[in-house]
N, CA, C and O atoms as CSV, one atom per row, in Angstrom:
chain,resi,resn,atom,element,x,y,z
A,1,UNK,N,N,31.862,16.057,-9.575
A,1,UNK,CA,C,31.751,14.634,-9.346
A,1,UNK,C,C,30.972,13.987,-10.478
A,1,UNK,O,O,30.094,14.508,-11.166
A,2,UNK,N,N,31.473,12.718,-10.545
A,2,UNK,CA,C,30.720,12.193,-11.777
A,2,UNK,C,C,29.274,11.052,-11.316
A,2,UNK,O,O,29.021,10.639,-10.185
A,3,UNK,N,N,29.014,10.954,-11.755
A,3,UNK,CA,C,27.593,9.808,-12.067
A,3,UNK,C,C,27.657,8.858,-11.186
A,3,UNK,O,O,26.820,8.693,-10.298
A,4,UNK,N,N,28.329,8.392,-11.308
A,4,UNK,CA,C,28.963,7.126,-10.719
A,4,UNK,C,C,29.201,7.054,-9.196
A,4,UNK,O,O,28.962,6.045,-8.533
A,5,UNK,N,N,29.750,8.344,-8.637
A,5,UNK,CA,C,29.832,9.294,-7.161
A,5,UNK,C,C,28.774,9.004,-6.901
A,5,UNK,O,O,28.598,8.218,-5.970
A,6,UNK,N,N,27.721,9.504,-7.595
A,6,UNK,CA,C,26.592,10.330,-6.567
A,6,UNK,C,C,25.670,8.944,-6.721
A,6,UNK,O,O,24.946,8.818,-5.734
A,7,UNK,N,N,25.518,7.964,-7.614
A,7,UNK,CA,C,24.832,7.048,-7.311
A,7,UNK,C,C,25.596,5.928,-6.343
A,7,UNK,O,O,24.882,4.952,-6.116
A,8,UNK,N,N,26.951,5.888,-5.714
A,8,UNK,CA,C,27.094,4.970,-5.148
A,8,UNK,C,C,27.034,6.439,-3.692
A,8,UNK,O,O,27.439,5.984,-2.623
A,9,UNK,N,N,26.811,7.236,-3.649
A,9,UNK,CA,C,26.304,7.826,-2.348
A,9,UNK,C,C,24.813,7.168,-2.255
A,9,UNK,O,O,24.552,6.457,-1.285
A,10,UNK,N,N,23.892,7.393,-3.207
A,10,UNK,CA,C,22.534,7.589,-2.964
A,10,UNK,C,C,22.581,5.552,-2.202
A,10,UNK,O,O,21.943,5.087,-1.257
A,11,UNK,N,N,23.274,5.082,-2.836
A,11,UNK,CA,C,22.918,3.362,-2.237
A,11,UNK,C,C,23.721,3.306,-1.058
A,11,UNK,O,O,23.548,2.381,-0.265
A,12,UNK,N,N,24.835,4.451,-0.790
A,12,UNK,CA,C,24.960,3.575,0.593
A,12,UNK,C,C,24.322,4.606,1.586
A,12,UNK,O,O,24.812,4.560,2.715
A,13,UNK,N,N,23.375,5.481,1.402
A,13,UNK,CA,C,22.625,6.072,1.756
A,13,UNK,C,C,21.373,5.087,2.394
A,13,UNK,O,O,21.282,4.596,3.519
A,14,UNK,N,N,20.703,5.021,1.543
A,14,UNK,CA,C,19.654,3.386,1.483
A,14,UNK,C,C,20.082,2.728,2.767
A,14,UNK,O,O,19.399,2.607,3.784
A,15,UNK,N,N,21.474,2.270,2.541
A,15,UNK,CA,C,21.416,0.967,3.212
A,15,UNK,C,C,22.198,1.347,4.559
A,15,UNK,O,O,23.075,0.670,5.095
A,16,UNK,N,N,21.777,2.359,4.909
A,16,UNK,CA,C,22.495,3.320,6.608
A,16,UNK,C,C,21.400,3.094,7.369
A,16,UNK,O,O,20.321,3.656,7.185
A,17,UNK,N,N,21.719,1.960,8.576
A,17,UNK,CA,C,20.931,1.570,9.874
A,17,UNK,C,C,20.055,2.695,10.099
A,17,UNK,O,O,18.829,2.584,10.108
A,18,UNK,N,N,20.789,3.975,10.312
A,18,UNK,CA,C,20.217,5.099,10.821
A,18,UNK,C,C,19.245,6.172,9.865
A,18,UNK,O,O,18.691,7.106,10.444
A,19,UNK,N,N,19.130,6.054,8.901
A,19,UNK,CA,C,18.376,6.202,7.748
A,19,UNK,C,C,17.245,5.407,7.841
A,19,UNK,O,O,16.125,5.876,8.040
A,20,UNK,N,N,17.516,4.053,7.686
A,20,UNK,CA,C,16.607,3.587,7.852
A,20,UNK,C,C,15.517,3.513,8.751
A,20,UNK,O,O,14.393,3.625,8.262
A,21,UNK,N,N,15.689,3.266,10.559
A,21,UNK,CA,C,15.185,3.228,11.499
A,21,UNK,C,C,14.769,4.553,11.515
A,21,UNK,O,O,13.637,4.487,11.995
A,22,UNK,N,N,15.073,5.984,11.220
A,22,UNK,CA,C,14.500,7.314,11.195
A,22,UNK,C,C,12.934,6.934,10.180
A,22,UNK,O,O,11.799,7.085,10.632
A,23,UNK,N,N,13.277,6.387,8.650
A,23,UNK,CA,C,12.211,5.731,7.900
A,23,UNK,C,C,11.071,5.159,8.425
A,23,UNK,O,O,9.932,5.612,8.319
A,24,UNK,N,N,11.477,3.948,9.109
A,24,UNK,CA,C,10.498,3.160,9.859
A,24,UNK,C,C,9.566,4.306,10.730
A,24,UNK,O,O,8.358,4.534,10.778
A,25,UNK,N,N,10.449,4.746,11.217
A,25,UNK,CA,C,9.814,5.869,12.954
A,25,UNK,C,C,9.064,6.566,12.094
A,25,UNK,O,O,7.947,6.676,12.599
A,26,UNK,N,N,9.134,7.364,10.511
A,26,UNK,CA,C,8.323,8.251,9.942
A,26,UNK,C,C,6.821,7.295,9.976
A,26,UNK,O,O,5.776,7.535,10.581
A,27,UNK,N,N,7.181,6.140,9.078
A,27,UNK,CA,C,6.120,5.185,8.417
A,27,UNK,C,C,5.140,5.337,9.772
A,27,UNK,O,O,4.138,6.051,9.743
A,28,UNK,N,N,5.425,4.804,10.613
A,28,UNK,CA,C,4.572,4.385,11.736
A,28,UNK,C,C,3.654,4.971,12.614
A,28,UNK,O,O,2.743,4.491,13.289
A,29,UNK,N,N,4.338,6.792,12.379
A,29,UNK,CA,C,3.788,7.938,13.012
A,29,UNK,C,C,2.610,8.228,11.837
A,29,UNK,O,O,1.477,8.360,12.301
A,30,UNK,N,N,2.724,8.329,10.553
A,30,UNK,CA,C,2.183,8.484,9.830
A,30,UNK,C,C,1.186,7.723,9.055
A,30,UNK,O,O,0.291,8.325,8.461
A,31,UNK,N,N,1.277,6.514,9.023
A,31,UNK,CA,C,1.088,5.192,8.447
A,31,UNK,C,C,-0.134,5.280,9.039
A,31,UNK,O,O,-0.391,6.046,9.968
A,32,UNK,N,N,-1.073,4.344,8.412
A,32,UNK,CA,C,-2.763,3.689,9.096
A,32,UNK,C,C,-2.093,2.613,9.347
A,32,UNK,O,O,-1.165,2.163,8.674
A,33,UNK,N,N,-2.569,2.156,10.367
A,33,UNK,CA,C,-2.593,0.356,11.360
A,33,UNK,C,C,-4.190,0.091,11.115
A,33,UNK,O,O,-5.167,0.679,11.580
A,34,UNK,N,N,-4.096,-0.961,10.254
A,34,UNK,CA,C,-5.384,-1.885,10.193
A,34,UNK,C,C,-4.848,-3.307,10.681
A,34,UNK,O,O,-3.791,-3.919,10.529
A,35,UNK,N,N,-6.560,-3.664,11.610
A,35,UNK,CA,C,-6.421,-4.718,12.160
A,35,UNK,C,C,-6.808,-6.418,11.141
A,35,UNK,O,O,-7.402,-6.099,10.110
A,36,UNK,N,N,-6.706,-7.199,11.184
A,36,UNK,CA,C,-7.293,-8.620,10.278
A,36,UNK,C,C,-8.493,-8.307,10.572
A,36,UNK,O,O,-8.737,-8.057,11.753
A,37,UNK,N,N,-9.413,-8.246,9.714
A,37,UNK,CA,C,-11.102,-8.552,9.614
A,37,UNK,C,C,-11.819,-6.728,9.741
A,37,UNK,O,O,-13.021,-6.464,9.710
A,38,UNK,N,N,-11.234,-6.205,9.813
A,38,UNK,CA,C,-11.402,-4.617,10.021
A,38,UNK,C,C,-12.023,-4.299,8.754
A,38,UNK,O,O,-11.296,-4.566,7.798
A,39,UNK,N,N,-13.215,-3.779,8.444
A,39,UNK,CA,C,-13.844,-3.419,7.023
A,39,UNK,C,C,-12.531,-1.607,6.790
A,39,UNK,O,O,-11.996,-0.843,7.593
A,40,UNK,N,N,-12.571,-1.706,5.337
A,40,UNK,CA,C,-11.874,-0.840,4.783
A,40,UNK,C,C,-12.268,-0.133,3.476
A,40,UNK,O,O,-12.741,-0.686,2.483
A,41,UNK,N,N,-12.003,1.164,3.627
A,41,UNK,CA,C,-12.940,1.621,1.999
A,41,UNK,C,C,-11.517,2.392,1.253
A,41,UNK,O,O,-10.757,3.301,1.587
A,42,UNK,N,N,-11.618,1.656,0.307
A,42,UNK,CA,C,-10.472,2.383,-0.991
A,42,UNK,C,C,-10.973,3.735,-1.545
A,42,UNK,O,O,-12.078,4.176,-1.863
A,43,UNK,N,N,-9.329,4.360,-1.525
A,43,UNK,CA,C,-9.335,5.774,-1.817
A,43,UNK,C,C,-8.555,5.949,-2.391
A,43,UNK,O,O,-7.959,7.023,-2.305
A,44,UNK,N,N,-7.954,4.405,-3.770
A,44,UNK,CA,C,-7.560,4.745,-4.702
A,44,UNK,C,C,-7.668,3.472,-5.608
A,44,UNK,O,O,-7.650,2.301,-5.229
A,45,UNK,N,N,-7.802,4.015,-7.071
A,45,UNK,CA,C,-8.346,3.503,-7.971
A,45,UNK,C,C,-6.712,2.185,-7.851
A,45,UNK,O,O,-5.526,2.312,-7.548
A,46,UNK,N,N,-7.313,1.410,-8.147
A,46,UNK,CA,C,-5.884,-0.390,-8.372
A,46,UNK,C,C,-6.466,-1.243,-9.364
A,46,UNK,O,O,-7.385,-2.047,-9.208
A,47,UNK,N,N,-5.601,-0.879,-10.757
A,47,UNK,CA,C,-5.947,-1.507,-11.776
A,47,UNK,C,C,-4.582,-2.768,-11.543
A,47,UNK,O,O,-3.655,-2.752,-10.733
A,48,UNK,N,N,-4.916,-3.741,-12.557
A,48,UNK,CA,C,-4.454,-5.152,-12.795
A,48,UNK,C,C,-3.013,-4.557,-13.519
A,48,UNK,O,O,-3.014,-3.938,-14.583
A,49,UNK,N,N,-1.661,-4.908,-12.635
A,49,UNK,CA,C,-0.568,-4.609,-13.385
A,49,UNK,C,C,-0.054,-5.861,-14.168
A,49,UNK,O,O,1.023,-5.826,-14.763
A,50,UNK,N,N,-1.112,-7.324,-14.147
A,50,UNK,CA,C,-0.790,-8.535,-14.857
A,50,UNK,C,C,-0.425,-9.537,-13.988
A,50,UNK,O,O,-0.188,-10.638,-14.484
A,51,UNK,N,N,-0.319,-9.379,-12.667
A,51,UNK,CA,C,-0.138,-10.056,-11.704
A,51,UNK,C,C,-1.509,-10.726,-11.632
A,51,UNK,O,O,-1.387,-11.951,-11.609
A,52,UNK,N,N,-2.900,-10.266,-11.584
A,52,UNK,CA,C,-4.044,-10.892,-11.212
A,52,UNK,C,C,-4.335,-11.655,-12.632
A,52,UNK,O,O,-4.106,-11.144,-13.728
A,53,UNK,N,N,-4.816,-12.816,-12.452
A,53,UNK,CA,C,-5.059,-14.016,-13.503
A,53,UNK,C,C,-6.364,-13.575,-14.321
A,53,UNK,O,O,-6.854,-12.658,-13.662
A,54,UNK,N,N,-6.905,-13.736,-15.099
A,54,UNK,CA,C,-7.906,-13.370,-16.044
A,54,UNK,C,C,-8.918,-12.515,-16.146
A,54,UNK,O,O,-10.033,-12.613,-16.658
A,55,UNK,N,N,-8.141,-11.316,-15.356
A,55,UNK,CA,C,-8.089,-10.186,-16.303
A,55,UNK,C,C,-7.438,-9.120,-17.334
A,55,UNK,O,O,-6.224,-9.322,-17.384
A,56,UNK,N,N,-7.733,-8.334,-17.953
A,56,UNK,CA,C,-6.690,-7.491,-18.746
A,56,UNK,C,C,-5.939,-6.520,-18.123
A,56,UNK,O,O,-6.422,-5.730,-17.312
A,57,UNK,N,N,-4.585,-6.538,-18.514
A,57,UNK,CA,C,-3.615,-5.538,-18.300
A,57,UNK,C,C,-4.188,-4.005,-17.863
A,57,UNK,O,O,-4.727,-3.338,-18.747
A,58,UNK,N,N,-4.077,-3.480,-16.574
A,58,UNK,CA,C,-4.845,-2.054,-16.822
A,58,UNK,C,C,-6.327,-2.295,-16.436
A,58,UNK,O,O,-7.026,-1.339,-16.097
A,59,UNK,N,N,-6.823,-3.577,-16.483
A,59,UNK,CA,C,-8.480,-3.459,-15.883
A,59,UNK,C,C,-8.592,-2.895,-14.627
A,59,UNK,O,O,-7.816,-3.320,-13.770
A,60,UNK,N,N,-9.585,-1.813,-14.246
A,60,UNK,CA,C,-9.405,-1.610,-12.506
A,60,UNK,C,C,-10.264,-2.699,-12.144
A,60,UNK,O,O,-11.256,-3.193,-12.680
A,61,UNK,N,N,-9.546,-2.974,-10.968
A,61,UNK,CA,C,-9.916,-4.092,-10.091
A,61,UNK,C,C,-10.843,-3.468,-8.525
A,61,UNK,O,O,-11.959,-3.886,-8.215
A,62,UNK,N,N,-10.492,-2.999,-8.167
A,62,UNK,CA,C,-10.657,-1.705,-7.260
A,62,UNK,C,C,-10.774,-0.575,-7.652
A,62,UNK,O,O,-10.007,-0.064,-8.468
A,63,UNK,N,N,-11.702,-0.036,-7.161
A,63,UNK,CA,C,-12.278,1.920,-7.377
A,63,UNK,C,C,-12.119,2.072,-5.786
A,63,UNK,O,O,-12.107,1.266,-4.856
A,64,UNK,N,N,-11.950,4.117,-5.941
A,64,UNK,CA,C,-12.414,4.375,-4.998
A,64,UNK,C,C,-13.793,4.472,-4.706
A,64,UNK,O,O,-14.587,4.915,-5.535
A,65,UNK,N,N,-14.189,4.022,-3.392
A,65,UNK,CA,C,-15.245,3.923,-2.580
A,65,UNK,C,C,-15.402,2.483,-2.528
A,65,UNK,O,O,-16.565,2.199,-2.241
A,66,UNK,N,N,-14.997,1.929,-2.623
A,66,UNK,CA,C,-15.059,0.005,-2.750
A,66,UNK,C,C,-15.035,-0.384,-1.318
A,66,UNK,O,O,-14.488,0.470,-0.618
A,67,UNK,N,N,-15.419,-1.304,-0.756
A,67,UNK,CA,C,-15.078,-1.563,0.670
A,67,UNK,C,C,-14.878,-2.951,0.744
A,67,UNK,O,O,-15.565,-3.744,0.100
A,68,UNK,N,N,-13.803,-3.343,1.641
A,68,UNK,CA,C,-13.566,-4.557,1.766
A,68,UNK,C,C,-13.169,-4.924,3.011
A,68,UNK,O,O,-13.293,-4.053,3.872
A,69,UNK,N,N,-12.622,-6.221,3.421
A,69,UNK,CA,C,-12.207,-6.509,4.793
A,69,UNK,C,C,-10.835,-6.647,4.754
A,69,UNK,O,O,-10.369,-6.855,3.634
A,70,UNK,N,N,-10.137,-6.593,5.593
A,70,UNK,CA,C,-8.348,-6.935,5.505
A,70,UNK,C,C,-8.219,-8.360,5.914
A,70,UNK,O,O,-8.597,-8.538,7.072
A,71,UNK,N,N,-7.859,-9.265,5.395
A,71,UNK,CA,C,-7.442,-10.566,5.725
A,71,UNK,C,C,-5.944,-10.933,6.097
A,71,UNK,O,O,-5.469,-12.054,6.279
A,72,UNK,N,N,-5.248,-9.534,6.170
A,72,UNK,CA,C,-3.744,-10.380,6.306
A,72,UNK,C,C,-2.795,-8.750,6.501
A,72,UNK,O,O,-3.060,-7.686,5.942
A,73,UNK,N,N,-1.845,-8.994,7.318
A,73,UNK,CA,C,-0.982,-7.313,7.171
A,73,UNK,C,C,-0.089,-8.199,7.476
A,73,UNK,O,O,-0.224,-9.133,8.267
A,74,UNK,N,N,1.471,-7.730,6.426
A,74,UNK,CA,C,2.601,-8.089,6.763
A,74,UNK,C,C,3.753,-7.151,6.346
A,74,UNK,O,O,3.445,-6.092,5.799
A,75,UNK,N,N,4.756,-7.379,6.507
A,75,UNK,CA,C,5.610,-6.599,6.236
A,75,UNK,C,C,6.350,-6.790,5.212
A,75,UNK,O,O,6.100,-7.945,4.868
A,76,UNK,N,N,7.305,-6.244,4.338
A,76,UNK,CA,C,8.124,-6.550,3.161
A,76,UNK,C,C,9.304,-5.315,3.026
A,76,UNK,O,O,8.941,-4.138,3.008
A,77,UNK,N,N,10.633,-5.660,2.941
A,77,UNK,CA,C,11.578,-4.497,2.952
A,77,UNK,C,C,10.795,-3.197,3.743
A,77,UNK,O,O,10.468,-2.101,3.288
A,78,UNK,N,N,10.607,-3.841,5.291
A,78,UNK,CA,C,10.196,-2.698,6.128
A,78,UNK,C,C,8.674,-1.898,5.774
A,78,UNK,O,O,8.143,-1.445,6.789
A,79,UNK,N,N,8.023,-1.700,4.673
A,79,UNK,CA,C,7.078,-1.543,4.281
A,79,UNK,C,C,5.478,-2.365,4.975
A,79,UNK,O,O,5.299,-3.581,4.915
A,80,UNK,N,N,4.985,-1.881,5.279
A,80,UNK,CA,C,3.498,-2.627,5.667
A,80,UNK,C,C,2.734,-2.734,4.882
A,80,UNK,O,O,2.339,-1.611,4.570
A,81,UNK,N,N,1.849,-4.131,3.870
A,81,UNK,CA,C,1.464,-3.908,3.030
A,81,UNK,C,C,0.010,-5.242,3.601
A,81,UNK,O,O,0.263,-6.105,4.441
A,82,UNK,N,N,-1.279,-5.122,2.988
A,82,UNK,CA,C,-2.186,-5.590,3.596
A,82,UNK,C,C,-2.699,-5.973,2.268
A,82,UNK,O,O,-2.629,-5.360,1.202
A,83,UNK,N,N,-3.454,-7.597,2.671
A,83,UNK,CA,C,-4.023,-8.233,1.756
A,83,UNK,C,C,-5.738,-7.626,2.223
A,83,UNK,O,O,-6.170,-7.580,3.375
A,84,UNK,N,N,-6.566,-7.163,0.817
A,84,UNK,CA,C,-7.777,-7.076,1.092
A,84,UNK,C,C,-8.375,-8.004,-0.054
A,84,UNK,O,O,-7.939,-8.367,-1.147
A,85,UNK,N,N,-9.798,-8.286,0.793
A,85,UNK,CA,C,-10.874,-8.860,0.009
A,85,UNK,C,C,-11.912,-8.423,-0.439
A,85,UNK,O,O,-12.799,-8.971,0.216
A,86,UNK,N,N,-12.417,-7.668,-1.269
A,86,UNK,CA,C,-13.523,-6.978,-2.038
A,86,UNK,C,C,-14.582,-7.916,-2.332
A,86,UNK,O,O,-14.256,-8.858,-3.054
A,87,UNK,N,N,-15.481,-7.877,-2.029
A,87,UNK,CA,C,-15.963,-9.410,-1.718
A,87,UNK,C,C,-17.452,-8.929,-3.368
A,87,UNK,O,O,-18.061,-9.879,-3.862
A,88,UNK,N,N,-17.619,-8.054,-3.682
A,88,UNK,CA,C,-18.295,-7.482,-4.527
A,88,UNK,C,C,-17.939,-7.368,-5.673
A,88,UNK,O,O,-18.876,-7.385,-6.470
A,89,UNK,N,N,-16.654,-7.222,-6.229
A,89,UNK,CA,C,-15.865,-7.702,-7.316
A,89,UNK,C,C,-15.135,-8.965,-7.048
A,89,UNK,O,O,-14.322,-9.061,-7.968
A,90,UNK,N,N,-14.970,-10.333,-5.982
A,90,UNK,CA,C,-14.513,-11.088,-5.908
A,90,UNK,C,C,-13.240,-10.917,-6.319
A,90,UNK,O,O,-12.832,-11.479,-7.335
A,91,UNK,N,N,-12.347,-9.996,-5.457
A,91,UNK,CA,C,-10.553,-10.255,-5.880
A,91,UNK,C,C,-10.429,-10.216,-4.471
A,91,UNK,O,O,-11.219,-10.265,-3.527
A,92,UNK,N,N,-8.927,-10.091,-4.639
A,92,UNK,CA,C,-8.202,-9.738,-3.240
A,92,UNK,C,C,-6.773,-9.128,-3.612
A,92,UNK,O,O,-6.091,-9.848,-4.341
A,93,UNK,N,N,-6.249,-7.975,-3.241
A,93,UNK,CA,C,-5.509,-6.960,-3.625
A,93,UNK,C,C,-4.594,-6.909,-2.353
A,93,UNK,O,O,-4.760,-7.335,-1.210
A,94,UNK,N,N,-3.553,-6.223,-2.973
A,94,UNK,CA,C,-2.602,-5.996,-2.181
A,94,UNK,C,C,-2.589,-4.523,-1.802
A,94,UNK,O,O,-2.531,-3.759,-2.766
A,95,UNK,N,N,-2.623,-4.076,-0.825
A,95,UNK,CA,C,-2.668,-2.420,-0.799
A,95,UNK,C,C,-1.473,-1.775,0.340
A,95,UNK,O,O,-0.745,-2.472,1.046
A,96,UNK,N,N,-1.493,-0.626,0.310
A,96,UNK,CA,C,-0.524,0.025,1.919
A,96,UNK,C,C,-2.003,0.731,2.392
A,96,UNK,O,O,-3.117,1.010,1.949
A,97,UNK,N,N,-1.365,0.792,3.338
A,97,UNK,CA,C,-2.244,1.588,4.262
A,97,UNK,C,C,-3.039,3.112,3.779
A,97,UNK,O,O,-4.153,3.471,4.163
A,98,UNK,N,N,-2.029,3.942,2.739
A,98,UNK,CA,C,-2.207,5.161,2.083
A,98,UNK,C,C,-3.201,5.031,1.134
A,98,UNK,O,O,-3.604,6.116,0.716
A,99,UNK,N,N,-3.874,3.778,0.525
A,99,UNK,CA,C,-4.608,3.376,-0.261
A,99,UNK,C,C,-6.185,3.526,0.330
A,99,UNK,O,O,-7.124,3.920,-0.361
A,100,UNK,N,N,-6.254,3.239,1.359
A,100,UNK,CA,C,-7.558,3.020,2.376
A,100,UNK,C,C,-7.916,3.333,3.555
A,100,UNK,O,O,-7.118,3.160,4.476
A,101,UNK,N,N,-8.982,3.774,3.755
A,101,UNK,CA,C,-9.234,4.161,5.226
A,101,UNK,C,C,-10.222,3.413,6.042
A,101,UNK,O,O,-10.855,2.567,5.410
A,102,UNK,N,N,-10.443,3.510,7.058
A,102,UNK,CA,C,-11.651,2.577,7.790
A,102,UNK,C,C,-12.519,2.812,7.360
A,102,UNK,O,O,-12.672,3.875,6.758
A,103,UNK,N,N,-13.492,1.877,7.496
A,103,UNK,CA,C,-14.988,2.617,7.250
A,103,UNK,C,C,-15.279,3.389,8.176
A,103,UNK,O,O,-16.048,4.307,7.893
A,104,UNK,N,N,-14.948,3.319,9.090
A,104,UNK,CA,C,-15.276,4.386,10.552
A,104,UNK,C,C,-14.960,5.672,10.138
A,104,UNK,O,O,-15.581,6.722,10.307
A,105,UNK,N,N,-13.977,5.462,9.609
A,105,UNK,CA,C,-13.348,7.366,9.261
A,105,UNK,C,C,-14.203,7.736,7.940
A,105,UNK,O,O,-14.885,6.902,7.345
A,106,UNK,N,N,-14.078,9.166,7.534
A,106,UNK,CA,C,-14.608,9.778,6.611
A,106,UNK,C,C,-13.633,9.969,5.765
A,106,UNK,O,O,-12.522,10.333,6.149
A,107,UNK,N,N,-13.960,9.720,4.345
A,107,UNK,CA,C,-12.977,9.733,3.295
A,107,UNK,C,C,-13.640,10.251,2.400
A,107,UNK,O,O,-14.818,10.048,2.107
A,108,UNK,N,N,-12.572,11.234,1.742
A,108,UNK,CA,C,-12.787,12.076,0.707
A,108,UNK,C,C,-12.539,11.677,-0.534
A,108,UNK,O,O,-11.409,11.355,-0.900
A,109,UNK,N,N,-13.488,11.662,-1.230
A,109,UNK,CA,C,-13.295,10.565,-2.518
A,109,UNK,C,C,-13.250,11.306,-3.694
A,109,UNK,O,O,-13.128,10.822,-4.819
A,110,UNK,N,N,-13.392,13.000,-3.301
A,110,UNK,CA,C,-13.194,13.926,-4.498
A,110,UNK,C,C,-12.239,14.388,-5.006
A,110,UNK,O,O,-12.199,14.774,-6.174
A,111,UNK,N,N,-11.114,14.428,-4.029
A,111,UNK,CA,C,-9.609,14.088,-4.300
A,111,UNK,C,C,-9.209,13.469,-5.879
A,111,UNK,O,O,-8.044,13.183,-6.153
């Protein structure tokens, strides 16, 4: 089979109800649920991909061990993605859930 085959498998793969909803059911079992106003500590470094305004390309904006509050969780192409506020570097970042843990929980930052 040629090139062309296997990439119009892999997209209508993607876009199979039942693929998908199996996806979701993974995300959700697996996924962190943070609530609005819930303090949160980063457990991964989020540098500036040029989206954030005056700073440089590549500056980290976020370290791990940073803690912030969640101001916002929404969804995007099925994905859960949460606005935080770092109130100590004054930004506010976009993160998933895999990025951060509660402050309640214990996080391993040697990773």
């Amino acid at each position: 089979m040629n090139g062309r085959g296997s990439a119009r498998r892999a997209v209508h793969h993607a876009h199979d109800v039942r693929l998908r909803k199996a996806a979701c059911r993974h995300e959700a079992e697996a996924g962190r649920q943070f609530r609005d106003g819930e303090w949160v500590r980063s457990v991964a470094l989020i540098k500036n991909d040029g989206m954030y305004p005056h700073k440089d390309i590549g500056e980290p904006l976020v370290r791990p061990g940073d803690t912030g509050i969640v101001q916002q969780s929404w969804r995007f192409l099925g994905d859960v993605y949460y606005t935080v506020e770092f109130m100590a570097h004054a930004v506010f970042v976009i993160m998933r859930g895999r990025e951060m843990v509660s402050v309640t929980e214990r996080a391993d930052l040697t990773a």
